[in-house]
C-alpha positions in Angstrom: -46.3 -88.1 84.3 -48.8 -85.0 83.7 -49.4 -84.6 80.4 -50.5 -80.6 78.9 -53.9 -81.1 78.0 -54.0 -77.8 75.4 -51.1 -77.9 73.2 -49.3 -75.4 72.3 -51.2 -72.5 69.6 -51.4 -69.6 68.2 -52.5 -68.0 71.8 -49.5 -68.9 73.3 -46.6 -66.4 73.7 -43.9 -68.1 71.6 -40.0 -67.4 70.7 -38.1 -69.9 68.4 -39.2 -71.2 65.6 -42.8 -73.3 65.2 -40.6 -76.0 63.5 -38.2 -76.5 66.4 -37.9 -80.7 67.2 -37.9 -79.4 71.1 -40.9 -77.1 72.9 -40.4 -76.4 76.5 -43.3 -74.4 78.1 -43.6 -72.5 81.3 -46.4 -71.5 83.5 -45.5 -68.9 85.2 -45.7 -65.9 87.4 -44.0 -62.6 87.8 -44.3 -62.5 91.2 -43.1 -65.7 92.2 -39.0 -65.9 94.1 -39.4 -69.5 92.0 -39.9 -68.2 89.1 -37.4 -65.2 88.9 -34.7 -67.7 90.5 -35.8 -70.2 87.5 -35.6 -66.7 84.6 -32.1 -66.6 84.1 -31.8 -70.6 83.5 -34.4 -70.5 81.0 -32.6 -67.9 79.2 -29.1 -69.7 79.1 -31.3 -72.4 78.1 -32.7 -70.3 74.9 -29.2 -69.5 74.0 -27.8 -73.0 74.2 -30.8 -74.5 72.1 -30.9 -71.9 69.7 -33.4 -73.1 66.8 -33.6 -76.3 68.1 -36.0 -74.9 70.8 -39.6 -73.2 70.9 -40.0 -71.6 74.4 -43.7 -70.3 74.9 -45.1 -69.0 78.5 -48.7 -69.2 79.8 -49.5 -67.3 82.8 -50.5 -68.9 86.3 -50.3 -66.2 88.6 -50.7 -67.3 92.5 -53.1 -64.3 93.4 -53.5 -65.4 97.3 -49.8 -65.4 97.7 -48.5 -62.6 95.1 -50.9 -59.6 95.1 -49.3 -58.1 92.4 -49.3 -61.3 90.2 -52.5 -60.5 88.4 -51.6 -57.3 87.5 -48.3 -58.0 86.2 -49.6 -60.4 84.0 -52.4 -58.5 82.5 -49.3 -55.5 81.7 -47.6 -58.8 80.0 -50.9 -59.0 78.0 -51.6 -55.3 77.2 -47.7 -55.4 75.7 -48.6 -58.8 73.6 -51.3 -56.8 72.3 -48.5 -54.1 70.6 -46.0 -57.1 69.9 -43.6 -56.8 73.1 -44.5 -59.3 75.4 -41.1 -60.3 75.6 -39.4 -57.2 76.6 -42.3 -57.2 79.0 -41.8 -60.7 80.4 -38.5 -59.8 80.6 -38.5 -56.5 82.6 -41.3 -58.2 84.9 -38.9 -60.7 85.6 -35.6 -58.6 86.0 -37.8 -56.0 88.3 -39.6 -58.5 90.0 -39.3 -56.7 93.5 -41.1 -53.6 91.9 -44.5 -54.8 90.4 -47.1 -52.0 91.9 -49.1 -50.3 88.9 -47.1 -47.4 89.5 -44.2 -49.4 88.4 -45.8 -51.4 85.4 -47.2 -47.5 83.8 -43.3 -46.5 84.2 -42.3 -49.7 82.3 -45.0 -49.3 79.6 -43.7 -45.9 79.0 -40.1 -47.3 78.6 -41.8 -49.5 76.4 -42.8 -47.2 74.2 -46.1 -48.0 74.3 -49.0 -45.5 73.7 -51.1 -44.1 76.5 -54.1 -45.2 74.9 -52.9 -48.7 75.3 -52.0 -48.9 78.4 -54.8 -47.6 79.9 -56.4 -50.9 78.5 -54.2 -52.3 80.6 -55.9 -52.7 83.8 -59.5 -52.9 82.3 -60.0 -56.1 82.2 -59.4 -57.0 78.5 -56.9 -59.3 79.3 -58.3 -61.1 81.8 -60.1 -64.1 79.6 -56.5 -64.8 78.0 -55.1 -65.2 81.6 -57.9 -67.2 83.1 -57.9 -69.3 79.6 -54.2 -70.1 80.6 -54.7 -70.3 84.4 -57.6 -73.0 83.7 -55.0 -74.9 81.0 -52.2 -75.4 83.6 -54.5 -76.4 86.6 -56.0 -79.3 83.7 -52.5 -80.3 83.3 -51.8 -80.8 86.8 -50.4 -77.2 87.4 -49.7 -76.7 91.2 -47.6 -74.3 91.3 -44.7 -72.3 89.7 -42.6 -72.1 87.6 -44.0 -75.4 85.8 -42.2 -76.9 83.2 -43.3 -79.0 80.0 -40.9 -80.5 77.4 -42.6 -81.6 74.3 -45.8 -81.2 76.6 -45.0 -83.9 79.4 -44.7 -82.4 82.3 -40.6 -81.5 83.8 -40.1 -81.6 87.6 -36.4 -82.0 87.7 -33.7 -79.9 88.6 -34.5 -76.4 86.2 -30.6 -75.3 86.7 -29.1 -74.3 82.9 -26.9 -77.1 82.6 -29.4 -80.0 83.9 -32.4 -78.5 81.4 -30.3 -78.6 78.2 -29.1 -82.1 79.2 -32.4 -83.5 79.4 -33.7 -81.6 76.2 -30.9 -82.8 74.5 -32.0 -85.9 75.4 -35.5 -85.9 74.3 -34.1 -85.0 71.2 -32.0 -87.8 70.4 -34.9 -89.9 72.1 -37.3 -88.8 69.2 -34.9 -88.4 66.5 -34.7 -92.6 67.2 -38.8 -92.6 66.3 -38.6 -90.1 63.3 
């Protein structure tokens, strides 16, 4: 079983707390069907967890098959940069079909972010952070998306709500046994 050769940092894009006994990790891209069929499971998954879960996301966008991948992930970056990458990741995910720069300067703006900002954006700032993740997940056997890690070994069952808390739950009483 794949193993994530970088653990999780301060680089990653995080949500629950650092002390949670269970870490699930995604790599991930906006433009992906996968992925935006896989979005609303991981949320439900959040919810069910609670603070028994860190969720962080690293981007691995599929440029040759998603030509607005890229892009949508370096907007994701510009918004970490001003502390929303969630509400980015987020509308990425729940606008998927709509992912032209067009679209990702009319989310900004909903945003609230500053002009200034986003014109960073697209310059190319971002694009060591997303090649730094891209490079991780390919070291860790990435293939494709969405790719799952639970307590960084790799996940390739079902990704449905229900099956992902059962197994997490599961881990957890596995390594409550060892601590």
């Amino acid at each position: 079983m794949p193993r994530l050769t970088i653990p999780l940092g301060v680089s990653d894009h995080r949500t629950g707390p650092d002390s949670a006994p269970l870490s699930l990790l995604e790599y991930g891209d906006y433009e992906c069907p996968y992925c935006g069929e896989a979005y609303p499971a991981l949320k439900l998954v959040q919810q069910a967890l609670g603070p028994e879960l860190n969720f962080a996301f690293r981007n691995f966008p599929l440029t040759e098959m998603h030509p607005h991948a890229f892009r949508a992930a370096e907007f994701a970056e510009m918004a970490a940069s001003v502390g929303k990458f969630w509400q980015a990741h987020d509308m990425l995910y729940e606008n998927q079909n709509a992912l032209r720069d067009e679209d990702l300067l009319r989310y900004a703006k909903a945003l609230g972010i500053d002009e200034k900002v986003i014109q960073r954006a697209f310059d190319g700032s971002f694009d060591q952070k997303i090649k730094a993740d891209f490079s991780g997940g390919i070291r860790s056997g990435v293939n494709g998306t969405p790719a799952l890690f639970i307590n960084g070994l790799r996940y390739d069952g079902p990704r449905d709500a229900q099956s992902l808390v059962t197994i997490l739950r599961e881990v957890d009483q596995e390594t409550a046994k060892f601590n």
